[in-house]
C-alpha positions as CSV (number, residue, x, y, z in Angstrom):
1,X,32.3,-9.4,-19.4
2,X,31.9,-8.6,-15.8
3,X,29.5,-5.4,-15.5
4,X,26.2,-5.9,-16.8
5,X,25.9,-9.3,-18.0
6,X,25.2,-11.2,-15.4
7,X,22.2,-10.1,-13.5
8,X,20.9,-8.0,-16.3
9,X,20.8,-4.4,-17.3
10,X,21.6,-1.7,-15.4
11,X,19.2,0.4,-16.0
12,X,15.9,2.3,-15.0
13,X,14.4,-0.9,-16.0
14,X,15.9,-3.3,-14.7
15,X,19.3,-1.9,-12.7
16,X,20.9,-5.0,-11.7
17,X,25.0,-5.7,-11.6
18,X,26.5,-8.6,-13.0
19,X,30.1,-9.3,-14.0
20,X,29.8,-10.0,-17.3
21,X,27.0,-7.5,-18.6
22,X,28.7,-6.9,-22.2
23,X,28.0,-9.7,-22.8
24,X,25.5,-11.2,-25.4
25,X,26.1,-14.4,-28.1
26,X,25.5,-14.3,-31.2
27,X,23.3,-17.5,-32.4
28,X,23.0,-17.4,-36.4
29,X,24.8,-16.6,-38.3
30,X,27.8,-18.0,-40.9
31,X,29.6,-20.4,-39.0
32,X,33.2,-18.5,-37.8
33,X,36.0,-20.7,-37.6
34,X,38.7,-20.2,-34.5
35,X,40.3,-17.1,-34.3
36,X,43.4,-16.5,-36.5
37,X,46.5,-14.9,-35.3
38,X,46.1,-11.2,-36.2
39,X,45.7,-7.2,-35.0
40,X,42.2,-6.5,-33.3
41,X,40.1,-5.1,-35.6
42,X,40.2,-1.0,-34.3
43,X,37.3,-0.3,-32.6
44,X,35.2,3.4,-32.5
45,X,35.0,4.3,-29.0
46,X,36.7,2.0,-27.2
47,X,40.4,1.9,-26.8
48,X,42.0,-1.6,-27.2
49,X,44.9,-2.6,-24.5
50,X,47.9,-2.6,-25.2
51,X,48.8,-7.1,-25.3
52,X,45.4,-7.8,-26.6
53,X,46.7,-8.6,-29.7
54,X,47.0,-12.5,-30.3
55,X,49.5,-13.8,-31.7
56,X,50.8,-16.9,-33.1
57,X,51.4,-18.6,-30.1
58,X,48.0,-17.4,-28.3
59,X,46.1,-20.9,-27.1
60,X,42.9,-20.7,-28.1
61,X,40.3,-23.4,-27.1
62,X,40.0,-26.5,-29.7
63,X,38.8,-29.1,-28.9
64,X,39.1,-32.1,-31.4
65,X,35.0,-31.2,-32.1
66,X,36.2,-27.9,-32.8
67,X,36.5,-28.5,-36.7
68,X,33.3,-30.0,-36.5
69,X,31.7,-27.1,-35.3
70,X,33.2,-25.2,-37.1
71,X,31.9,-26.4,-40.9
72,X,28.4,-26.9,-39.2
73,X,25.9,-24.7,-41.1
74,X,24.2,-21.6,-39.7
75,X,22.4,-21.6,-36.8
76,X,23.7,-25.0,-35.8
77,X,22.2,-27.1,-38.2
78,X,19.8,-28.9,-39.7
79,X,17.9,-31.0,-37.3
80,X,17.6,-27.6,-34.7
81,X,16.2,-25.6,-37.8
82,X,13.7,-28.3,-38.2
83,X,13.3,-28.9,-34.2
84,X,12.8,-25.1,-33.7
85,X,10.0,-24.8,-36.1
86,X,8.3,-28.3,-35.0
87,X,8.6,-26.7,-31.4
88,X,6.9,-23.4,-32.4
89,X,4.3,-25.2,-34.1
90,X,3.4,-27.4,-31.2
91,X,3.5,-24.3,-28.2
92,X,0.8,-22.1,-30.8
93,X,-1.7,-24.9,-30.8
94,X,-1.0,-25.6,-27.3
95,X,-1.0,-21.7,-26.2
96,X,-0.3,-20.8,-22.2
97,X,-2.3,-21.1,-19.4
98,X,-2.0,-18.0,-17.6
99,X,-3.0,-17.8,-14.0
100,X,-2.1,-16.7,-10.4
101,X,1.9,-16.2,-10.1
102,X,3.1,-18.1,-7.5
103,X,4.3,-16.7,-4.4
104,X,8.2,-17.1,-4.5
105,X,7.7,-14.7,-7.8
106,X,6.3,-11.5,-6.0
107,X,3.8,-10.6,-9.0
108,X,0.7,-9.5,-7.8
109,X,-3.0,-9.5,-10.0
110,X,-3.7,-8.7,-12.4
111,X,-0.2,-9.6,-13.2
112,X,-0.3,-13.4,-13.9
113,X,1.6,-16.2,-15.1
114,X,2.2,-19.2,-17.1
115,X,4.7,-21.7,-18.6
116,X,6.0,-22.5,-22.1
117,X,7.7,-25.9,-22.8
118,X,10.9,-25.8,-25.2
119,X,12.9,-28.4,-26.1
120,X,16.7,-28.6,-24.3
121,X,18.1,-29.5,-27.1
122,X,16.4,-28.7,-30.3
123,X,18.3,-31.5,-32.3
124,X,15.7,-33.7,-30.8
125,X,12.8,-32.0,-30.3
126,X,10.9,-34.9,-29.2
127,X,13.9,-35.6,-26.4
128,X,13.8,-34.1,-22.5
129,X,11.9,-31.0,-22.1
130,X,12.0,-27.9,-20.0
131,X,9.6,-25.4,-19.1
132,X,10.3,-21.5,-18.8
133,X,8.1,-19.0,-16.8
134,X,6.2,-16.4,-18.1
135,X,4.8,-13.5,-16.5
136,X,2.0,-11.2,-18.4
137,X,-0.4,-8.2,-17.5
138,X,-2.9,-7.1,-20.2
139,X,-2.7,-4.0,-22.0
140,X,-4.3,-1.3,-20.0
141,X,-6.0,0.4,-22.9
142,X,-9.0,-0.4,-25.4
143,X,-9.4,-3.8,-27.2
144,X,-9.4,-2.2,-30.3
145,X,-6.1,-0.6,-29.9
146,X,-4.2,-3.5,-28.6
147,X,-1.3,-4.2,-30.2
148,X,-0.2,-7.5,-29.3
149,X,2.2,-8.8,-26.8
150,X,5.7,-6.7,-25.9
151,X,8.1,-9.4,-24.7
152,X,11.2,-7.9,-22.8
153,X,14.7,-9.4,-21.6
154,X,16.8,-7.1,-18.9
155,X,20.2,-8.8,-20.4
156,X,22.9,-11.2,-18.6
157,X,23.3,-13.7,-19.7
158,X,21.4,-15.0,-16.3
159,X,18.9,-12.6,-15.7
160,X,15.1,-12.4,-15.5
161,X,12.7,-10.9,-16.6
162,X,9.5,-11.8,-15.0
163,X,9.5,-8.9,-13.4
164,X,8.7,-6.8,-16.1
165,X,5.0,-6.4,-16.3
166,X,5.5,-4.7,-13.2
167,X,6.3,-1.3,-15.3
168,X,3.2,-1.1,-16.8
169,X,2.0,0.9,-13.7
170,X,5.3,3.0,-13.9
171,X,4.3,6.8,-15.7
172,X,7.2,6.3,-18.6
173,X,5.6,3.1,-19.8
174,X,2.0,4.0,-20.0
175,X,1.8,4.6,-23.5
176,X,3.2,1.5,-24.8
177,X,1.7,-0.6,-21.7
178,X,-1.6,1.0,-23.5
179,X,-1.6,-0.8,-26.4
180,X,0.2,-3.8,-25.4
181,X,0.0,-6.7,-23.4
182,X,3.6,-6.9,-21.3
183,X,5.5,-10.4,-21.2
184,X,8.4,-11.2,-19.4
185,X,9.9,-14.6,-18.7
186,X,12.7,-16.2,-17.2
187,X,15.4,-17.2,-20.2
188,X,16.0,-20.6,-19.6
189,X,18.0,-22.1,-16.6
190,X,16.9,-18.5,-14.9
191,X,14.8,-18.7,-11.9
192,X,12.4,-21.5,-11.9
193,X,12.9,-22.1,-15.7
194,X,15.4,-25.3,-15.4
195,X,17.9,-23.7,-12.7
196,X,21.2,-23.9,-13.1
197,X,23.9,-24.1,-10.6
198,X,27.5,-24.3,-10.0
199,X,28.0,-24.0,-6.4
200,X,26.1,-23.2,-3.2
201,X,24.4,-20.2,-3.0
202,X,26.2,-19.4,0.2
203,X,29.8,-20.0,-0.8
204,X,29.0,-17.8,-3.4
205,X,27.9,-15.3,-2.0
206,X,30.5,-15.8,0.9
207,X,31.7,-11.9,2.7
208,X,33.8,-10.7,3.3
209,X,36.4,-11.5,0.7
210,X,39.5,-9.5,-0.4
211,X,40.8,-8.8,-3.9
212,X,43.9,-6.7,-4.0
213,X,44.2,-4.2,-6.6
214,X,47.4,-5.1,-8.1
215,X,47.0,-9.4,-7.8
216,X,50.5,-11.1,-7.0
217,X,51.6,-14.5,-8.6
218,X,50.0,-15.9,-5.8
219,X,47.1,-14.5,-5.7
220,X,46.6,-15.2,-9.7
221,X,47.4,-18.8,-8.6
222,X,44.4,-18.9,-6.4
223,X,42.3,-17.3,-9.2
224,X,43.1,-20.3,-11.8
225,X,42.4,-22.7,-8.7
226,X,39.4,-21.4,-8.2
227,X,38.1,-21.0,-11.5
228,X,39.0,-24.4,-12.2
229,X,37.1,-25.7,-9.3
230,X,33.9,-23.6,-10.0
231,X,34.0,-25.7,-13.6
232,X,34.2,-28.8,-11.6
233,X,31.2,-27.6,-9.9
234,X,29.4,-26.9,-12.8
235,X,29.9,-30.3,-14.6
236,X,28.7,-32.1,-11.3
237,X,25.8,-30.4,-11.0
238,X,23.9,-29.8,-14.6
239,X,25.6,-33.1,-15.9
240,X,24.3,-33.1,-19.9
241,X,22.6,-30.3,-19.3
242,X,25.3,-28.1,-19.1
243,X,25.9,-28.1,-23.3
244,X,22.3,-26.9,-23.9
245,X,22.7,-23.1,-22.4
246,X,23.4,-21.3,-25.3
247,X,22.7,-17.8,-27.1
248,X,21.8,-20.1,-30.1
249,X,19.1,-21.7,-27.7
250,X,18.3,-18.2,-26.1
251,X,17.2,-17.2,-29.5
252,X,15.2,-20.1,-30.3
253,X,13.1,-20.3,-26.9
254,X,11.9,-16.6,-27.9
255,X,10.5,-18.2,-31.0
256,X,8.7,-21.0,-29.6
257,X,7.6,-18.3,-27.1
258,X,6.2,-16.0,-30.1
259,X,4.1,-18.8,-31.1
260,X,2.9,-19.9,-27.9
261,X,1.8,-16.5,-27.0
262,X,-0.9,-16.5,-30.4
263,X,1.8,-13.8,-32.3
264,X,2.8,-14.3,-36.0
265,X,5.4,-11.5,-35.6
266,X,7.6,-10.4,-32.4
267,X,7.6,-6.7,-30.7
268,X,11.0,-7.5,-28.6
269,X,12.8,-5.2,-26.4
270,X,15.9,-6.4,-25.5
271,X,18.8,-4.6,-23.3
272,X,22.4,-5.6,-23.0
273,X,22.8,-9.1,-23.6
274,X,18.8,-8.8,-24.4
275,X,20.3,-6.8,-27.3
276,X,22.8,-9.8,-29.0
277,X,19.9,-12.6,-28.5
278,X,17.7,-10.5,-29.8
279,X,20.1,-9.6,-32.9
280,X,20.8,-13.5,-32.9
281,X,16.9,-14.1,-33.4
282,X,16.4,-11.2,-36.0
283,X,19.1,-13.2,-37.9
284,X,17.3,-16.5,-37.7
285,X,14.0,-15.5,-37.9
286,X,13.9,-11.5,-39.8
287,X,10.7,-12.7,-41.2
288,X,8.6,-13.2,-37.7
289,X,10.0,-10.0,-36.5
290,X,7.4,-7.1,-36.1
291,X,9.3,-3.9,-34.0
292,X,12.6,-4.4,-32.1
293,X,14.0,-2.2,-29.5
294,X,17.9,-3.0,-28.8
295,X,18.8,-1.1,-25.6
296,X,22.7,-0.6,-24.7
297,X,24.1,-2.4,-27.4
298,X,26.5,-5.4,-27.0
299,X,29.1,-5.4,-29.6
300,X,28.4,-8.5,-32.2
301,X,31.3,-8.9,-34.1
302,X,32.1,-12.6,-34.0
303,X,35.8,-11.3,-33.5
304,X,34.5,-9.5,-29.8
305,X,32.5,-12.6,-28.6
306,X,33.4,-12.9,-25.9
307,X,37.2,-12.3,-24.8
308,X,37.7,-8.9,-26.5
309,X,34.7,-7.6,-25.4
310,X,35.9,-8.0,-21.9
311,X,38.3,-6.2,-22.5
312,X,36.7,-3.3,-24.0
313,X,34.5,-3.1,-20.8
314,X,37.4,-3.0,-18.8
315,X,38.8,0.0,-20.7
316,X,34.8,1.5,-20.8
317,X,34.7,1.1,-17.1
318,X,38.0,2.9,-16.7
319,X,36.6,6.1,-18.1
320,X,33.1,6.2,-16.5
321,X,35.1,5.6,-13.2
322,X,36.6,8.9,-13.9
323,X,33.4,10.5,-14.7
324,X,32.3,10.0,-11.3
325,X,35.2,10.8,-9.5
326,X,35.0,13.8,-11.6
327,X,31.8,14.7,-10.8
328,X,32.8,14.1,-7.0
329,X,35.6,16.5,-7.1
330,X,33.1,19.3,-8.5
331,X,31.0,18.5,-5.3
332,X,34.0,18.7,-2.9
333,X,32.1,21.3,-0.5
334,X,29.8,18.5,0.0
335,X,31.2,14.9,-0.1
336,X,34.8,16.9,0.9
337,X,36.5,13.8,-0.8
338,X,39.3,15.4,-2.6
339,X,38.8,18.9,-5.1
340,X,40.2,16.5,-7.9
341,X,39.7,13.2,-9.5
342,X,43.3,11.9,-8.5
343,X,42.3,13.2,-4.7
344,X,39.2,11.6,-4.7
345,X,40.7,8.4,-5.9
346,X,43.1,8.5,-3.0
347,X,40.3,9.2,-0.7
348,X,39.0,5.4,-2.5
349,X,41.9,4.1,-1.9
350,X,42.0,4.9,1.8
351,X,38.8,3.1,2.5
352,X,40.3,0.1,0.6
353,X,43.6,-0.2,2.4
354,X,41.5,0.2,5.8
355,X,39.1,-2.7,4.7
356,X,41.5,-4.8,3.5
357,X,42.7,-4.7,7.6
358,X,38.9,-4.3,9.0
359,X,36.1,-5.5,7.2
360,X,33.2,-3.0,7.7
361,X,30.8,-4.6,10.2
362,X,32.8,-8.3,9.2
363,X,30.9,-8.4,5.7
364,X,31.7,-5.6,3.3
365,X,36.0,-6.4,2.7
366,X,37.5,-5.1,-0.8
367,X,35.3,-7.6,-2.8
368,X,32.3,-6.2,-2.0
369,X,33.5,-2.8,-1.8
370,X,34.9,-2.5,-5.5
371,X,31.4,-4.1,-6.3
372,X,29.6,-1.5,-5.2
373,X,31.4,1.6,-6.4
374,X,31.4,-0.7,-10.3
375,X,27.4,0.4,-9.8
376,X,28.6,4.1,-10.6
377,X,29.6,3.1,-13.8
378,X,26.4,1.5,-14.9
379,X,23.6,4.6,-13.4
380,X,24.1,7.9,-12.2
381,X,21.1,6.8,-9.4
382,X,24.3,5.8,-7.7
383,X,26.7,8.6,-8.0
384,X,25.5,10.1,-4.5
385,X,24.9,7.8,-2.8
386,X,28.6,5.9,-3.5
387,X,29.5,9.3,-2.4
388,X,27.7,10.0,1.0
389,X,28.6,6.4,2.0
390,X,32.7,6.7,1.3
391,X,32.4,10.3,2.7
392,X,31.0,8.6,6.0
393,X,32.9,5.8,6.3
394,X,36.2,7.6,6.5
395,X,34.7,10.1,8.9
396,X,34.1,6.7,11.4
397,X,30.6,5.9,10.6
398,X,30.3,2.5,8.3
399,X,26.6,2.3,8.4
400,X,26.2,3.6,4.8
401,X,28.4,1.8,3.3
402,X,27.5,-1.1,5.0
403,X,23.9,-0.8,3.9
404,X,25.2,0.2,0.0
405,X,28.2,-3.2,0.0
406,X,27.1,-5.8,2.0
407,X,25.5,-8.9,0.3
408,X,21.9,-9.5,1.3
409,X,22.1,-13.0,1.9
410,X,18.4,-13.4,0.7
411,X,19.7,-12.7,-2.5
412,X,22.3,-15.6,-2.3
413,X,20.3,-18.4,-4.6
414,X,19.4,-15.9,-7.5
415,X,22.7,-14.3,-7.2
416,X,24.3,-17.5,-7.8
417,X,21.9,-19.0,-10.1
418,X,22.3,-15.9,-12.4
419,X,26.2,-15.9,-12.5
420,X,26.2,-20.0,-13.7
421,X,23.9,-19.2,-16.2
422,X,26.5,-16.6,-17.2
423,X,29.3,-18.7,-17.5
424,X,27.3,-21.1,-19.2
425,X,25.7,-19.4,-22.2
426,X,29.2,-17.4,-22.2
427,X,32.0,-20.5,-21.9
428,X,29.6,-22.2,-24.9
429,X,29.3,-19.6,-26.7
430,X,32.3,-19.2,-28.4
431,X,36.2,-19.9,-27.9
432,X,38.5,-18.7,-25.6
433,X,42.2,-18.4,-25.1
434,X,43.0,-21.4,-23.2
435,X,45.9,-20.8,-21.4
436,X,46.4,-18.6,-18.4
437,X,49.7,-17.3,-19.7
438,X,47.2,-15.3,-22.3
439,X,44.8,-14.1,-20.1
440,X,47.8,-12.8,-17.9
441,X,49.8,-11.1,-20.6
442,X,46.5,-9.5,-22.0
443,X,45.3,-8.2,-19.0
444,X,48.3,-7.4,-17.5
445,X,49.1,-4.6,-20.4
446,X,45.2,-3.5,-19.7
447,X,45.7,-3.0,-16.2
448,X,48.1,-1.0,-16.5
449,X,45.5,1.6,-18.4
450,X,42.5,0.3,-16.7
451,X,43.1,-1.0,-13.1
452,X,39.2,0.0,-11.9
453,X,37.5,-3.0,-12.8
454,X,40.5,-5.5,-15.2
455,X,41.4,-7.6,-13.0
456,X,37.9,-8.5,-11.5
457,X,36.4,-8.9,-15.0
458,X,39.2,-11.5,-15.2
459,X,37.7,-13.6,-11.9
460,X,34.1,-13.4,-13.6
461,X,35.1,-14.8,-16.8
462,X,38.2,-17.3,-16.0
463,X,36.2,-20.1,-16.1
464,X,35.8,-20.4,-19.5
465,X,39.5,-20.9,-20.1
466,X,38.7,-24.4,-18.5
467,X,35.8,-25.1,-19.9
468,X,35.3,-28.9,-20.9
469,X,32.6,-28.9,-23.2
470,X,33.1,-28.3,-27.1
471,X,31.8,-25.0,-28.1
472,X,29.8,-22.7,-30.6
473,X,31.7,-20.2,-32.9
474,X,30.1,-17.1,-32.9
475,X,28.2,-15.8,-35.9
476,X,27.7,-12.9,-38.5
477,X,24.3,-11.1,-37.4
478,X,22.9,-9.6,-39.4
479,X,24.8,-9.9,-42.5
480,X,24.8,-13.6,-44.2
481,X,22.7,-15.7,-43.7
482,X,19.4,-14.1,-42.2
483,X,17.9,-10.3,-42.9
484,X,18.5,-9.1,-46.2
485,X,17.8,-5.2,-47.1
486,X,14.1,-4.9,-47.2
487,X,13.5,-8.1,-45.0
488,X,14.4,-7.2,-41.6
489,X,11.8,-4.4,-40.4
490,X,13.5,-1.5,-39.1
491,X,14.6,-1.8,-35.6
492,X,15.7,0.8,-33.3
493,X,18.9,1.4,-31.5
494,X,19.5,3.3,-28.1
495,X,23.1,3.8,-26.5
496,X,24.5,6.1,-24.6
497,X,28.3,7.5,-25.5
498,X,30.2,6.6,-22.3
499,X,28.4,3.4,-21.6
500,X,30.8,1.4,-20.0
501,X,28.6,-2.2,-19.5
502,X,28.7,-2.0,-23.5
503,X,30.5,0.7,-25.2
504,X,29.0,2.7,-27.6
505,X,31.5,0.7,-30.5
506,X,28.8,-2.1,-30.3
507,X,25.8,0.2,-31.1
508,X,27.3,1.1,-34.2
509,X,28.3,-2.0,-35.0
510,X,25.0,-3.6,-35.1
511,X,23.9,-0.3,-36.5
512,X,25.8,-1.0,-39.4
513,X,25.4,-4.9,-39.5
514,X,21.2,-4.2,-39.8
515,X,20.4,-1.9,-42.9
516,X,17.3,0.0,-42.2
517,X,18.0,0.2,-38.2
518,X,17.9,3.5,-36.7
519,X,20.6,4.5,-33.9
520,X,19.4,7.0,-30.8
521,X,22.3,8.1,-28.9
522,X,22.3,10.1,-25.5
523,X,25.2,12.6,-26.0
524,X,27.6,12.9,-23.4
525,X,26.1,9.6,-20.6
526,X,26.7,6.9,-19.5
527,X,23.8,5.1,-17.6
528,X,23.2,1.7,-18.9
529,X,19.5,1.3,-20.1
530,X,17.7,4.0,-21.4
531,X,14.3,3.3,-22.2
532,X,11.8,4.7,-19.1
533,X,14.9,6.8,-17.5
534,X,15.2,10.2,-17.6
535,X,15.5,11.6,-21.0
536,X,12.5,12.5,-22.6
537,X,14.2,12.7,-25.8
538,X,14.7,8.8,-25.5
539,X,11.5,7.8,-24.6
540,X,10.0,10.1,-27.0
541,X,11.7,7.5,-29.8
542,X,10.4,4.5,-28.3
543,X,7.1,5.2,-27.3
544,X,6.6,6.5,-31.2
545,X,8.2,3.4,-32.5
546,X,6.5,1.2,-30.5
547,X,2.9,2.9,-31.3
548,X,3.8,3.4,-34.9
549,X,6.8,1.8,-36.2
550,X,8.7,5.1,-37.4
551,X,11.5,5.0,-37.0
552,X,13.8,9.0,-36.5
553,X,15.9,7.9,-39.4
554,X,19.3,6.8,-40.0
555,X,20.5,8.7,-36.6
556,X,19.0,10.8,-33.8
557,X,21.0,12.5,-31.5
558,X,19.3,13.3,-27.8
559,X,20.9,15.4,-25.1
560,X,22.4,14.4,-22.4
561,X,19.8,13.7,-19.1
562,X,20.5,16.3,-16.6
563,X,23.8,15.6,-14.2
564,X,22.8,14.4,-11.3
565,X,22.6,16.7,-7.7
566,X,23.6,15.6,-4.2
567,X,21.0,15.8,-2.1
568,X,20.0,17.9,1.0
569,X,19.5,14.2,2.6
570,X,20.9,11.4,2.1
571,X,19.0,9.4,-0.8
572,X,17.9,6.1,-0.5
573,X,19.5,3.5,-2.9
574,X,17.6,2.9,-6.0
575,X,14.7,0.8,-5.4
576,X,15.9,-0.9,-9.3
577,X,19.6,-1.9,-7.5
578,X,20.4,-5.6,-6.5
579,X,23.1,-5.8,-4.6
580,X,25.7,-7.9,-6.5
581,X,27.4,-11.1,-4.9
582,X,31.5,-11.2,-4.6
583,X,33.7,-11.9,-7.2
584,X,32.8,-16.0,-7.5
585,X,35.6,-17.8,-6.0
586,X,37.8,-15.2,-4.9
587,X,40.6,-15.8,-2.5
């Protein structure tokens, strides 16, 4: 899925855009064999397009290993169940040395940082190693009061989150960063944890690029070109390497990581694709869980993984779009972009069309444009100041925009980095409808519901229709194999109802798929990642969880945060954004 999946939740904690945030893979599970032709299962929440319906002549990826995968038991075997737990063994005696953070991280004391060494492929755990970076900052509180270590992951698949001890200073994290230490690391083949890469950094993050709203035969020709080549570039570059990024994997680093960090059970908070990893490892291991926090829910259902939930984000999107053009409309004696959602899409339009001729200081062309304005679906921190900078532009002045669209080419190698680590975990992860003619006549009937953000949630994700490695089948979490009623602690839910990075359908889903987990929904909003934003109500649930283990129930219902204002002046951009790279390998 394009929105939040690739660089990681978009939210107060870690608001970064990726194409693909919906994103998560299930790792445990009872093996699921490939699709069969059938309906879509119906889905609370999200509306399914019209076409997304397979049928018998759909092409899904099989390759000849696909049988064998498919009778493969849970969690991929025997010899990684046995690797896994010979890994974790070895990382607790070894424990990590924690010191200064080097300088390319940008963690100062008394934040500092270590490594943990995994196996790349747990079959042989005695084969090639890698090492994954850790970042930690001690719990600020008492010694008697400490809790243990919090580990967190912002999502993805391709994002970091060394970052995080950094919110310990931050006021909506000083109760938990109280009592415990806070972790973050870099999942594997993030950062300095065994890059990966697919292309250069700079043709990546190449501006300006166009991509029209309504793509011609020729245009979608280019698409499958390029997707096809970005494979190509994949394959050359990690070589054998490539097979090993995997949710499966995902799940088992964070229990060798448990064990190097000295902890018999694991407080995780996981958001976005944080939340299906996380899910994947309460599967595998519900006994070593302690407290979990699932933030902005991806949907698990092996069905979803990972074609239909694209498509459910795309529909998600389409409505929080409106939302904020919406809310523009209310504030036309300010923005004066149109007194109504259709005007103010017009007024969107306009800017397009005249980018599409004139890139905005040569680097901000449609590409980048529709990136930036896919931010308003994922935090209302964006709302004005997508506004002020479309209002300006068509008055003549392109500054703003500039400054909100243009790719900061500093940001090129992590940008990159994060979206092949994407594609990665996502093209292994599970099957995928092999032949263009599919993803054509699927998203073709979306578009015509959801035009916003279809067609570029197509671009992120075409590579896996070419994918050349065999792949995973997704599995059951939760139910099967793994947590049992009364094994699985209780684990706590948060979602908001018009999330569109992952729609509120997957909240409930893994709501119902983990008996004794308790859902917190924010009525009536759609920012993606909750915990530390602006609802007290929210925070109120985790802090109490997190300090105490209770749990609100079944279901707790919080109002929505307050709507955001525009400004006397014009806001900066949120200090949380990352500036997302162009559609890889548009035309």
């Amino acid at each position: 899925m394009r929105a939040a999946v690739l660089y990681g939740v978009l939210g107060p904690l870690a608001l970064s855009v990726a194409m693909t945030t919906l994103l998560a893979t299930p790792a445990t599970g009872r093996p699921l064999g490939a699709p069969a032709p059938g309906p879509v299962a119906a889905t609370a929440g999200a509306a399914h397009a019209p076409g997304n319906t397979p049928t018998a002549t759909t092409a899904w990826s099989g390759s000849p290993a696909s049988t064998a995968l498919a009778a493969t038991p849970p969690g991929g075997g025997v010899a990684e169940a046995r690797g896994v737990t010979l890994a974790a063994r070895r990382a607790a005696a070894r424990g990590i040395a924690f010191g200064r953070c080097p300088h390319s991280e940008h963690l100062a004391a008394p934040i500092t940082c270590g490594k943990v060494s995994v196996p790349l492929d747990y079959a042989h755990p005695d084969g090639k190693r890698i090492s994954l970076t850790v970042s930690r900052i001690r719990a600020s509180g008492p010694k008697a009061r400490r809790q243990g270590a919090l580990v967190y992951n912002p999502g993805g698949p391709g994002a970091s989150g060394m970052a995080f001890p950094e919110y310990a200073a931050e006021t909506a994290f000083h109760r938990s960063a109280a009592v415990y230490d806070f972790v973050g690391y870099a999942p594997r083949g993030v950062g300095r944890s065994a890059p990966l890469s697919c292309q250069k950094p700079t043709a990546f993050a190449k501006a300006p690029t166009n991509f029209p709203a309504s793509p011609t035969a020729v245009f979608k020709r280019k698409l499958v070109e390029r997707a096809r080549a970005y494979v190509r570039g994949c394959v050359r570059r990690a070589g054998a390497r490539l097979a090993h990024f995997t949710t499966l994997n995902n799940a088992r680093d964070l229990e060798v990581l448990r064990a190097a960090l000295g902890e018999k059970r694991l407080t995780f908070v996981g958001a976005s694709y944080g939340t299906y990893y996380g899910a994947v490892y309460a599967t595998l291991f519900p006994r070593h869980v302690r407290r979990m926090v699932f933030d902005s829910v991806v949907n698990p259902d092996p069905w979803q993984i990972w074609y239909r939930d694209n498509l459910d984000q795309s529909v998600a999107f389409e409505l929080r779009w409106r939302d904020w053009r919406a809310w523009v409309a209310r504030q036309d004696a300010v923005y004066h972009l149109g007194d109504t959602a259709d005007r103010v899409l017009a007024s969107y339009e306009k800017a397009r069309l005249r980018l599409e001729r004139t890139p905005a200081g040569g680097v901000v062309g449609t590409a980048q444009f529709q990136n930036a304005f896919l931010r308003t679906g994922y935090n209302d921190a964006y709302w004005d100041p997508s506004a002020r900078a479309l209002a300006a532009y068509l008055r003549g002045d392109p500054d703003r925009l500039i400054e909100l669209a243009a790719p900061d080419p500093a940001d090129a190698k992590s940008d990159e980095n994060g979206n092949a680590v994407y594609t990665a975990v996502e093209c292994n992860d599970a099957p995928w409808p092999r032949t263009w003619a599919t993803w054509d006549r699927d998203n073709t009937a979306l578009a015509r519901r959801a035009p916003f953000e279809t067609w570029d949630n197509v671009a992120m994700n075409l590579p896996c229709a070419f994918w050349p490695l065999r792949h995973d089948y997704p599995v059951e979490v939760g139910i099967g194999p793994g947590p049992r009623r009364g094994t699985l602690p209780p684990v706590l839910l948060l979602a908001a109802e018009r999330d569109a990075a992952t729609p509120y359908a997957g909240a409930k889903e893994l709501w119902r798929r983990l008996p004794g987990s308790s859902l917190v929904t924010e009525r009536k909003a759609g920012t993606h990642g909750l915990w530390g934003g602006s609802n007290a109500c929210v925070n109120r649930y985790v802090d109490t969880y997190l300090l105490t283990g209770k749990t609100p129930g079944r279901a707790a219902y919080c109002a929505p945060r307050a709507e955001p204002e525009p400004l006397p002046e014009p806001a900066p951009l949120p200090e949380s954004g990352k500036q997302p790279a162009s559609v890889p390998g548009t035309p």
